[in-house]
C-alpha positions as CSV (number, residue, x, y, z in Angstrom):
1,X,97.6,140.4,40.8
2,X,94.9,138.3,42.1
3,X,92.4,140.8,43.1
4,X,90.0,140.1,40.3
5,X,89.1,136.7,40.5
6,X,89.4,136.6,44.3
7,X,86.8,139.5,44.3
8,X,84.3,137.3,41.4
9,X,85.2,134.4,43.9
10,X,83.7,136.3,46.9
11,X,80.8,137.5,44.7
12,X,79.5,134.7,44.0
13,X,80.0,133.0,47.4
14,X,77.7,135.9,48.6
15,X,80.4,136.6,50.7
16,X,79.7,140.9,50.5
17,X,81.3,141.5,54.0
18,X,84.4,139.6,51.9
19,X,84.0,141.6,49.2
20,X,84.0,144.9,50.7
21,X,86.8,144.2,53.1
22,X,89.0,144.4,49.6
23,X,88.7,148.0,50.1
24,X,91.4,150.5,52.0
25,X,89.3,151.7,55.0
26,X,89.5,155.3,53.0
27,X,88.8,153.3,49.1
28,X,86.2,154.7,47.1
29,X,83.2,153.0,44.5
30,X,81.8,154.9,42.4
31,X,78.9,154.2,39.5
32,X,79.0,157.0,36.9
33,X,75.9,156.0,35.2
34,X,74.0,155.7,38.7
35,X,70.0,155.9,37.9
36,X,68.0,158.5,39.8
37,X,67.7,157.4,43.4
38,X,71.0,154.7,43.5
39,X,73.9,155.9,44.7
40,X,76.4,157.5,42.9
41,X,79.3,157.3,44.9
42,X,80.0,155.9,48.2
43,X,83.1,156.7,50.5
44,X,85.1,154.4,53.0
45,X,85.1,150.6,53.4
46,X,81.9,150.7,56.2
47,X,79.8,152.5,53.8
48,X,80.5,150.5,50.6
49,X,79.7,147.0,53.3
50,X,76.5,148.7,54.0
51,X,75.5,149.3,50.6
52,X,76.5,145.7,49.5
53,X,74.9,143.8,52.6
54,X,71.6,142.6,50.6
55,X,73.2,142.5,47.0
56,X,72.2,138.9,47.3
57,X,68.8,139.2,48.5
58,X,68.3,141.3,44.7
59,X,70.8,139.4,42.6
60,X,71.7,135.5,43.1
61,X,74.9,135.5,40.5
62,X,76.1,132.5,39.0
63,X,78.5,132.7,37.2
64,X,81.4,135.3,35.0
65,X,81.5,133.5,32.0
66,X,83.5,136.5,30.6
67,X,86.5,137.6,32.2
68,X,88.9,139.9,30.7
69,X,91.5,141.8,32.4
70,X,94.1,144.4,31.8
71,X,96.7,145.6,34.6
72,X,99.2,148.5,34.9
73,X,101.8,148.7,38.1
74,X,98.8,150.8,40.1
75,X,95.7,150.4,37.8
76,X,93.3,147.5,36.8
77,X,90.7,147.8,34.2
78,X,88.5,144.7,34.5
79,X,85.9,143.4,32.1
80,X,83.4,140.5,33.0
81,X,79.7,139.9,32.4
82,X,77.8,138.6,35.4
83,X,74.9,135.6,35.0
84,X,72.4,134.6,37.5
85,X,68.9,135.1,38.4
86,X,66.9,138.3,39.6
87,X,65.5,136.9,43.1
88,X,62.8,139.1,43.3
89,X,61.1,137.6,39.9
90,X,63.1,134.7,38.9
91,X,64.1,136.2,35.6
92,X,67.9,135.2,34.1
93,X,69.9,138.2,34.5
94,X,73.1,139.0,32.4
95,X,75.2,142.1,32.4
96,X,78.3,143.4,30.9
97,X,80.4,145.7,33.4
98,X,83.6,147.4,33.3
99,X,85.3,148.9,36.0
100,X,88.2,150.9,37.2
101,X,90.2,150.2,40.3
102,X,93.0,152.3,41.5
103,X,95.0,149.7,43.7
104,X,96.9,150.7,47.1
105,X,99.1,149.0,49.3
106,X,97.1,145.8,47.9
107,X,93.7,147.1,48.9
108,X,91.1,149.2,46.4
109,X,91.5,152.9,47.1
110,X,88.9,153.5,44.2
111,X,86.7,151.3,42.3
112,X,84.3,153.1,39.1
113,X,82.1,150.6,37.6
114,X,80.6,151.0,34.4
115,X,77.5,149.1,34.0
116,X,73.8,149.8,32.4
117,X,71.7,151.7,34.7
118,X,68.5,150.3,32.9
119,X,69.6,147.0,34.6
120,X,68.5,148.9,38.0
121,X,65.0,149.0,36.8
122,X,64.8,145.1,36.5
123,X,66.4,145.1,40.2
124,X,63.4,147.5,41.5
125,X,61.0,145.3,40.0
């Protein structure tokens, strides 16, 4: 399955209206370790567009120099780290995620991603 490095591939064209349209209109995202004030979870592929529109206006990404992932028939389990710059102070930014994505008819019906919320602080700044 593809799905993983087409969806880095449309991260770091900036391409977010991309990105979210790998979603089933009904998928799911979800961020388990969510900092007070981000959101936590986010239903249905309008709602996950909206809430990736400016991604790029906070983080300009690079690169994946890691890329690690591990597949079942429905379920993917994707490990990367994510380079690039914080735009709001020019700092280098660099962060291990992991997420979860139940697959469906090709499409993400649900998406967790594990990453550090302390990152979101550097984000705010």
């Amino acid at each position: 399955m593809d799905l993983i490095p087409r969806a880095l591939r449309l991260l770091l064209d900036k391409d977010m209206i991309g990105f979210a349209g790998l979603w089933a209109e009904d998928g799911v995202m979800e961020f388990p370790f969510a900092p007070p004030g981000w959101p936590s979870r986010l239903e249905g592929r309008a709602a996950i567009e909206d809430y990736l529109r400016d991604y790029p206006k906070m983080l300009d990404i690079r690169s994946f120099p890691k890329q690690v992932v591990h597949e079942t028939p429905d379920v993917l389990v994707a490990e990367f780290d994510a380079e690039g710059v914080v735009v709001a102070t020019g700092k280098p930014y660099r962060a291990s995620y992991i997420a979860v994505i139940t697959v469906r008819d090709g499409e993400i019906a649900h998406y967790r991603d594990y990453w550090n919320p302390l990152l979101a602080q550097e984000l705010a700044a």
